[in-house]
GUMILUM-626485 format. One line per 5 residues: their letters; for each residue x, y, z of N, C-alpha, C, O, CB. Coordinates in nm, 3 decimals, always signed. Atoms other than C-alpha are relative to their C-alpha. Glycine has a CB too. Example, Ala and Ser with C-alpha at 12.3 -4.5 7.8 and 13.67 -1.06 7.14 Angstrom:
<nodes>
as = +0.089,-0.119,+0.000,+1.230,-0.450,+0.780,+0.090,+0.120,+0.000,+0.194,+0.118,+0.066,-0.099,+0.003,+0.125 ~ -0.082,-0.119,-0.006,+1.367,-0.106,+0.714,-0.077,+0.109,+0.073,-0.026,+0.220,+0.090,+0.041,+0.046,-0.142
</nodes>
This chain:
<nodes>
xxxxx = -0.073,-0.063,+0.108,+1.316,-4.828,+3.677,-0.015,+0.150,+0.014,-0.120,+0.197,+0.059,-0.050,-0.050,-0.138 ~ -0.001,-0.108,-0.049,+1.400,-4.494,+3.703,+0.024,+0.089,-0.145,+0.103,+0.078,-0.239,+0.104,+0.005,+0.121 ~ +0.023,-0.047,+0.164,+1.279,-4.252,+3.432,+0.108,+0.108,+0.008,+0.129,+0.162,+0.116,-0.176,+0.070,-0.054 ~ -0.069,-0.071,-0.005,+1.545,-4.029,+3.303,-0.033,+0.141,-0.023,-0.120,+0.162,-0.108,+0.070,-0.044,-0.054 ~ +0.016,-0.136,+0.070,+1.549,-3.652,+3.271,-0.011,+0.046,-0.110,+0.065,-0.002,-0.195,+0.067,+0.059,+0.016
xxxxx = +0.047,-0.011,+0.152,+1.401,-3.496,+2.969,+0.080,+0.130,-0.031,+0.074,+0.223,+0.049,-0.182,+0.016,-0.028 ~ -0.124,-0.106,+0.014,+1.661,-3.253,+2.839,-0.058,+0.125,-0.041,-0.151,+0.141,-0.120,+0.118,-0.041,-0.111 ~ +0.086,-0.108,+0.025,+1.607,-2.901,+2.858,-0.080,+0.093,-0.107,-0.031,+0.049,-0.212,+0.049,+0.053,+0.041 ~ +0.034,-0.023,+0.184,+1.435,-2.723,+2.543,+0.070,+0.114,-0.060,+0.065,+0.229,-0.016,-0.171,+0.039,-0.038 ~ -0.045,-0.113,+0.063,+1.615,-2.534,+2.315,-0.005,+0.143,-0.019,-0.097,+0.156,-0.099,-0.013,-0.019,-0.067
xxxxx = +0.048,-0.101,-0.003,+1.604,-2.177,+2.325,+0.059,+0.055,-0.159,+0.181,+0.052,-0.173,+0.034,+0.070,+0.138 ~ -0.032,-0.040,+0.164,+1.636,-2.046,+1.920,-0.029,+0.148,-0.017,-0.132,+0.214,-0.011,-0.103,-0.087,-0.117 ~ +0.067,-0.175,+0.064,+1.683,-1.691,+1.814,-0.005,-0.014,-0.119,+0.051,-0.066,-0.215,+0.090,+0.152,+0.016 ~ +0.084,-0.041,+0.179,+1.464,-1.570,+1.567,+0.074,+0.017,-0.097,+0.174,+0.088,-0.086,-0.082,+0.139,-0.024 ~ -0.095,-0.022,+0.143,+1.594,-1.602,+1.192,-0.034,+0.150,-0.029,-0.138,+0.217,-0.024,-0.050,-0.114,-0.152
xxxxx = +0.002,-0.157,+0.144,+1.705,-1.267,+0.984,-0.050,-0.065,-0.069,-0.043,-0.187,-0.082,+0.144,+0.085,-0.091 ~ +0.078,+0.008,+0.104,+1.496,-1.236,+0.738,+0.032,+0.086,-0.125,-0.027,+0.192,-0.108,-0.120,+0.026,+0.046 ~ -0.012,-0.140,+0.058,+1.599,-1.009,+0.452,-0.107,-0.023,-0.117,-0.138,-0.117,-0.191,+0.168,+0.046,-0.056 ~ +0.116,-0.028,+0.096,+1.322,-0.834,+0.264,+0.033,+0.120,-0.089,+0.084,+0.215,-0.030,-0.135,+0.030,+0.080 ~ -0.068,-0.062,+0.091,+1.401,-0.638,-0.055,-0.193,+0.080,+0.002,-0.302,+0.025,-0.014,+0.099,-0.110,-0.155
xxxxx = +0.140,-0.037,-0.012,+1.108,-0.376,-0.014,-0.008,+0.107,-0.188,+0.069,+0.188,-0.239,-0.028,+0.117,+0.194 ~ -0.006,-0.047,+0.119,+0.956,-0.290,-0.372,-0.100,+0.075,-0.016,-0.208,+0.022,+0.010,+0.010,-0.084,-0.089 ~ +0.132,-0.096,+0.004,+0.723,+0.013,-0.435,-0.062,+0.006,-0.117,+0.000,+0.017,-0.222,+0.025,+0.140,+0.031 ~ +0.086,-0.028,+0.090,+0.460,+0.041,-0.637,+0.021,+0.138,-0.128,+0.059,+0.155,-0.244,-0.112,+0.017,+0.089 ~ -0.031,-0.160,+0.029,+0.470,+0.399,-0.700,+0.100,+0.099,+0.087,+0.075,+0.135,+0.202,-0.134,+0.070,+0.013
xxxxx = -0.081,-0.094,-0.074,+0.747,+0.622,-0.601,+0.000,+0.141,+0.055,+0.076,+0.204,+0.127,+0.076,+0.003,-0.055 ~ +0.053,-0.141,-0.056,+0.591,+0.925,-0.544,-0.057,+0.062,+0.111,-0.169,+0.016,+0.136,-0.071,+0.031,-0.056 ~ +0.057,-0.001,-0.164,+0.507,+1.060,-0.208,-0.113,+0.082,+0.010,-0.110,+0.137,-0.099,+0.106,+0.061,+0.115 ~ +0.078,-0.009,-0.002,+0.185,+1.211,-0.117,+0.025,+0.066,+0.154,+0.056,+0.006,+0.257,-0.064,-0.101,-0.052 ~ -0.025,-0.076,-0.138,+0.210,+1.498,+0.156,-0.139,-0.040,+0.108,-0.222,-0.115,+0.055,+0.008,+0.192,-0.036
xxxxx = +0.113,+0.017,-0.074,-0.065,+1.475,+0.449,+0.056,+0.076,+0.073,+0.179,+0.064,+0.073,-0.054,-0.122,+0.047 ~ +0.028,-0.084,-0.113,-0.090,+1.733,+0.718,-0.175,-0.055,+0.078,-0.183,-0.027,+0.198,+0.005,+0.182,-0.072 ~ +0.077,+0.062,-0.070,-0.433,+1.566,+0.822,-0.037,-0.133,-0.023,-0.015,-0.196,-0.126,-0.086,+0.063,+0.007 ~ +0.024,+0.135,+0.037,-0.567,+1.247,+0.888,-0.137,-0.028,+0.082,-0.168,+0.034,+0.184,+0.132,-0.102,+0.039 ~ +0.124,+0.038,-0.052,-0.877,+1.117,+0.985,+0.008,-0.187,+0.024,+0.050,-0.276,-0.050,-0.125,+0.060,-0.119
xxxxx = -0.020,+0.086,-0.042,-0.922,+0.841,+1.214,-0.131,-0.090,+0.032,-0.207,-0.043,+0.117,+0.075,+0.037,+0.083 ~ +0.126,-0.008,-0.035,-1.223,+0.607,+1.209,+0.013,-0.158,+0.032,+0.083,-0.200,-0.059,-0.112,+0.063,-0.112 ~ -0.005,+0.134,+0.005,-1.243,+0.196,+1.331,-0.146,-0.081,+0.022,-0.256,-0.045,+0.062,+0.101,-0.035,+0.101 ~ +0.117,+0.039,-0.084,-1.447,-0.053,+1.389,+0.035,-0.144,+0.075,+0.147,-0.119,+0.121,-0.138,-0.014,-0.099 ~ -0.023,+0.124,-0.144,-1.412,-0.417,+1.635,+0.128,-0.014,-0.097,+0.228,+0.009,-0.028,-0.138,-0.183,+0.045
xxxxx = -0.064,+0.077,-0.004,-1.179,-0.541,+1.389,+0.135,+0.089,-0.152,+0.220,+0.042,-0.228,-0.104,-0.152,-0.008 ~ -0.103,-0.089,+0.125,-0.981,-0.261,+1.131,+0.004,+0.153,+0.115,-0.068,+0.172,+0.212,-0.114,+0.041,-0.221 ~ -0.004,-0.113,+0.019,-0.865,+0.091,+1.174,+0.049,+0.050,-0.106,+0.145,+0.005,-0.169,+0.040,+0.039,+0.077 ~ -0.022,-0.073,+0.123,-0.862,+0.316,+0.918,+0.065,+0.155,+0.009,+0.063,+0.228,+0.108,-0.137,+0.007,-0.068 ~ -0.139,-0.138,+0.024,-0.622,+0.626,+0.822,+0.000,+0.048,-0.143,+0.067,+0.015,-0.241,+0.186,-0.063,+0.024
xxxxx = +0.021,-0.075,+0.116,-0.772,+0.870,+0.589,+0.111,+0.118,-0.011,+0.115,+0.226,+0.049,-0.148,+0.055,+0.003 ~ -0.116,-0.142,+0.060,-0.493,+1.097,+0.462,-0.092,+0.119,-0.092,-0.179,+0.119,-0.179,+0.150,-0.079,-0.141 ~ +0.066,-0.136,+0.123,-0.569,+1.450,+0.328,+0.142,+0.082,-0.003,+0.246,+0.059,+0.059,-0.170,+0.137,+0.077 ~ -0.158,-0.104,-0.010,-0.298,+1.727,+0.251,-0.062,+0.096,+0.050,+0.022,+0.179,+0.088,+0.098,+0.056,-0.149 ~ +0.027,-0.082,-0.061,-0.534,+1.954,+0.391,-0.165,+0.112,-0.037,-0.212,+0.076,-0.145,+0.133,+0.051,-0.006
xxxxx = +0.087,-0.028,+0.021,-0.840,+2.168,+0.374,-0.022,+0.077,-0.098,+0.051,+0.176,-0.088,-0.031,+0.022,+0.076 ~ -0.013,-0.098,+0.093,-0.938,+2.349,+0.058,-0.181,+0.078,+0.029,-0.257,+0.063,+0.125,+0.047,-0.081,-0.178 ~ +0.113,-0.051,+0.023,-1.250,+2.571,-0.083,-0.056,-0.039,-0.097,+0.001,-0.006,-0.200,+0.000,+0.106,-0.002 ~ +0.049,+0.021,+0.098,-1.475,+2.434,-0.295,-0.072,+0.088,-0.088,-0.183,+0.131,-0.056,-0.050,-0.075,+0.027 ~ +0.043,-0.110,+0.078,-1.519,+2.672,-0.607,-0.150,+0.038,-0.018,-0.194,+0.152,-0.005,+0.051,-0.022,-0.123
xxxxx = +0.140,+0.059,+0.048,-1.859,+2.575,-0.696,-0.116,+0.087,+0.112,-0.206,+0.167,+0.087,-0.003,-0.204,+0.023 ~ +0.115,+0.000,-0.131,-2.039,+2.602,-0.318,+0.081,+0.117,+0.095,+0.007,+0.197,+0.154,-0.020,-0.190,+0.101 ~ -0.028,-0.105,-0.094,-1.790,+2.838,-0.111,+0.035,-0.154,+0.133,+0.084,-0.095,+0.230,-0.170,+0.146,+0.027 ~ +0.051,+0.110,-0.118,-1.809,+2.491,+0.159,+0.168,-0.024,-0.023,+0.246,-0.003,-0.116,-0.152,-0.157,-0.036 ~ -0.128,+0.021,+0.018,-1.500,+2.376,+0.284,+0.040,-0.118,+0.029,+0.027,-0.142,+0.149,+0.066,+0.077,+0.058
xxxxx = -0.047,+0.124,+0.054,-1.354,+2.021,+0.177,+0.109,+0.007,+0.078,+0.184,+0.099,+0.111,+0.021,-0.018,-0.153 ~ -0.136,+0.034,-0.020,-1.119,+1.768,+0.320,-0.010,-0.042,-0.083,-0.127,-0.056,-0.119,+0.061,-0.063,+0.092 ~ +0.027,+0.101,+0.143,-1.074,+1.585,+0.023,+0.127,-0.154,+0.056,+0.242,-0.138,+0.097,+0.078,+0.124,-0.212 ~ -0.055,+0.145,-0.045,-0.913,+1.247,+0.118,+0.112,-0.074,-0.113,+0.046,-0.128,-0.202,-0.144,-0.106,+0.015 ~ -0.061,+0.041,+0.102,-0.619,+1.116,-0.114,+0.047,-0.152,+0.001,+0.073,-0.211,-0.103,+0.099,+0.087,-0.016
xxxxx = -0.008,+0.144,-0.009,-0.554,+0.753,+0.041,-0.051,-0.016,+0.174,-0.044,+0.057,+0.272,+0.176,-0.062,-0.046 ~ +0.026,+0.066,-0.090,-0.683,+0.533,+0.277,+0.052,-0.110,+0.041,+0.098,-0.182,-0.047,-0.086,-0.012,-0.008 ~ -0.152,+0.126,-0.076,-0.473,+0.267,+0.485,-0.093,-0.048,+0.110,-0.145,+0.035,+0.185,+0.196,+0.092,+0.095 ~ +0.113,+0.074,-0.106,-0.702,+0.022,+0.713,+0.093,-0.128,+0.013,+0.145,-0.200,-0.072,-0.187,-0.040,-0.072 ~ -0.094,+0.097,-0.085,-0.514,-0.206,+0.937,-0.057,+0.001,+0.108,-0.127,+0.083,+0.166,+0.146,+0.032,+0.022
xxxxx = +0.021,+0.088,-0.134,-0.536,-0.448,+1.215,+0.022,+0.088,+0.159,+0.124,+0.155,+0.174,+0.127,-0.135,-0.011 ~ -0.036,-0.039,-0.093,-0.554,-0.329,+1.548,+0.172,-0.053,+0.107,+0.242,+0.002,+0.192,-0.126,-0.021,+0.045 ~ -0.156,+0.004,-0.004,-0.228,-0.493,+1.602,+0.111,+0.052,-0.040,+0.210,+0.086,+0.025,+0.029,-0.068,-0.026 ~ -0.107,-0.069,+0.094,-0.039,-0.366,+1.317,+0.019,+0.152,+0.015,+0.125,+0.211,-0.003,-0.039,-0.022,-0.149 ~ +0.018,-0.136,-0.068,-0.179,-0.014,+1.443,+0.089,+0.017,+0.109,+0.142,+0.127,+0.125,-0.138,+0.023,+0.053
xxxxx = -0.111,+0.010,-0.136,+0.043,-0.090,+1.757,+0.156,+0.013,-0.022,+0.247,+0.078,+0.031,-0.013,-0.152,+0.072 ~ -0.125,-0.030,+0.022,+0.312,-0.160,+1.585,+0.070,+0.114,-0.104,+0.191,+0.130,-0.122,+0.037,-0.112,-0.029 ~ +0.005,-0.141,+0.043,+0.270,+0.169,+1.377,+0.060,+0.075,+0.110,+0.161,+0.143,+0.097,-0.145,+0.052,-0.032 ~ +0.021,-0.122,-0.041,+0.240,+0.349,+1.642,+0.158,-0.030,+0.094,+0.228,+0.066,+0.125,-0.171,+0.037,+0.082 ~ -0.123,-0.024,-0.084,+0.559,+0.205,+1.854,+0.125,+0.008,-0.102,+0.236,+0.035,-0.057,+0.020,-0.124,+0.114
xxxxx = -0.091,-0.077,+0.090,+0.751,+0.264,+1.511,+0.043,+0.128,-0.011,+0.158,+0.168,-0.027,-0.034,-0.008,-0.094 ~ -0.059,-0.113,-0.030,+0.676,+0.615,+1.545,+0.029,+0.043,+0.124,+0.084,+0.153,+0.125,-0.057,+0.079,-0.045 ~ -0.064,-0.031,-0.138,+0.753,+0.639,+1.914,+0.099,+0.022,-0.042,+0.140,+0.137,-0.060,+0.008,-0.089,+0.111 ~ -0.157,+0.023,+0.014,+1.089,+0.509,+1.825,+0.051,+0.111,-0.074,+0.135,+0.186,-0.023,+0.042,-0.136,-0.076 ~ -0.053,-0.114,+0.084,+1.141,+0.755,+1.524,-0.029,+0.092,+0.069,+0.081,+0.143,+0.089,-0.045,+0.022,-0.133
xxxxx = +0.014,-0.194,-0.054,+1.034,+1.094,+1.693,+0.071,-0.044,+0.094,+0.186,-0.025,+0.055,-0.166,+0.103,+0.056 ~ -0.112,+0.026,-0.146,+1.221,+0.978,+2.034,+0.140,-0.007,-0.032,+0.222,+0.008,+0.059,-0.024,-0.151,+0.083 ~ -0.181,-0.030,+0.038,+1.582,+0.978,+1.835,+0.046,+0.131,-0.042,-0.038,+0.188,-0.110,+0.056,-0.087,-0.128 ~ -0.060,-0.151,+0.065,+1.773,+1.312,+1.743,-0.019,-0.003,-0.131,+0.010,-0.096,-0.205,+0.162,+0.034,+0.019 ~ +0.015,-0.020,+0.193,+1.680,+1.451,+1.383,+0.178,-0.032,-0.003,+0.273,-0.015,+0.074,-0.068,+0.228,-0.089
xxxxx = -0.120,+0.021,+0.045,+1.956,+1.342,+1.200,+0.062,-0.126,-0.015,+0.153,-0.162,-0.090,+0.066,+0.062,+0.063 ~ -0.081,+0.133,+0.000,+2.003,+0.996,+1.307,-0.095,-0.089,-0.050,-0.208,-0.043,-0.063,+0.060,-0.051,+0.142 ~ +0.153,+0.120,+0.029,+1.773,+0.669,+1.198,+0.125,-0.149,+0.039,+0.246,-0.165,+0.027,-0.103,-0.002,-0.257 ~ -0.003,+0.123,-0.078,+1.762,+0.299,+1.373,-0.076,-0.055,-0.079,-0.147,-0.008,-0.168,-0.039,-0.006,+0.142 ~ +0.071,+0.091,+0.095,+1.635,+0.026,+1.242,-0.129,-0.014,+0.094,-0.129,+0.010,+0.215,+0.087,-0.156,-0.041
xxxxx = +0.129,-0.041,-0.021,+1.272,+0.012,+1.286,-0.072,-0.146,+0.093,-0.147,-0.215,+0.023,-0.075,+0.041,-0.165 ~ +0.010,+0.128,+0.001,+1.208,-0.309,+1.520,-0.167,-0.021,+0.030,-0.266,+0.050,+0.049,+0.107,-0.064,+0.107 ~ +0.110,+0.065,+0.119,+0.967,-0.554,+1.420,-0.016,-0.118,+0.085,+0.074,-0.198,+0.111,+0.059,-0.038,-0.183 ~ +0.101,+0.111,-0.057,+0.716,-0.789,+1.609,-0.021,-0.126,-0.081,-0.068,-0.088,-0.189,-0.140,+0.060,+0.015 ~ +0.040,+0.064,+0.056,+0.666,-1.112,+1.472,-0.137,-0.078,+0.036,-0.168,-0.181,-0.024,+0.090,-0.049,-0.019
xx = +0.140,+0.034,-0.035,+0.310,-1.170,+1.642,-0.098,+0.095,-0.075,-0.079,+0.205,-0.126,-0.023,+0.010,+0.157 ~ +0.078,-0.122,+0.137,+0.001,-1.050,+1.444,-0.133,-0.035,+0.123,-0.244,+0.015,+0.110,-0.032,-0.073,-0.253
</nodes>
């Protein structure tokens, strides 16, 4: 008896997904520095707007206004988000593409 061929496997593109993105707070929060610190299994992304003087001591403060700690994956795909954005002409925007492995 002669076994038959097992038919080839489907190849499926990935579903759209639409995501209605909802903010917390609408207010934006400048940064000119950031401080970068990880460890085996986070990185972290201390935002500051920048260095001041502390009245008190004369000493000079970053003062830190948020912190953002993510996966060393999700860091990847940060970072080839902003590839993409700085690599297009001011003026234009692309849609931002999106990994579905974590």
């Amino acid at each position: 008896m002669e076994a038959s061929p097992s038919p080839a496997p489907e190849h499926k593109s990935p579903k759209s997904v639409k995501i209605r993105v909802k903010y917390d707070e609408l207010s934006a929060k400048y940064a000119s520095q950031v401080l970068l610190n990880h460890s085996a299994e986070e990185i972290f992304f201390d935002f500051s707007s920048g260095v001041i003087t502390d009245p008190a001591s004369g000493e000079s403060l970053l003062p830190v206004h948020t912190r953002i700690a993510m996966t060393p994956v999700a860091a990847r795909r940060l970072l080839q988000a902003l590839e993409q954005t700085l690599n297009q002409p001011r003026g234009t925007q692309a849609p931002v593409a999106r990994s579905t492995s974590n």
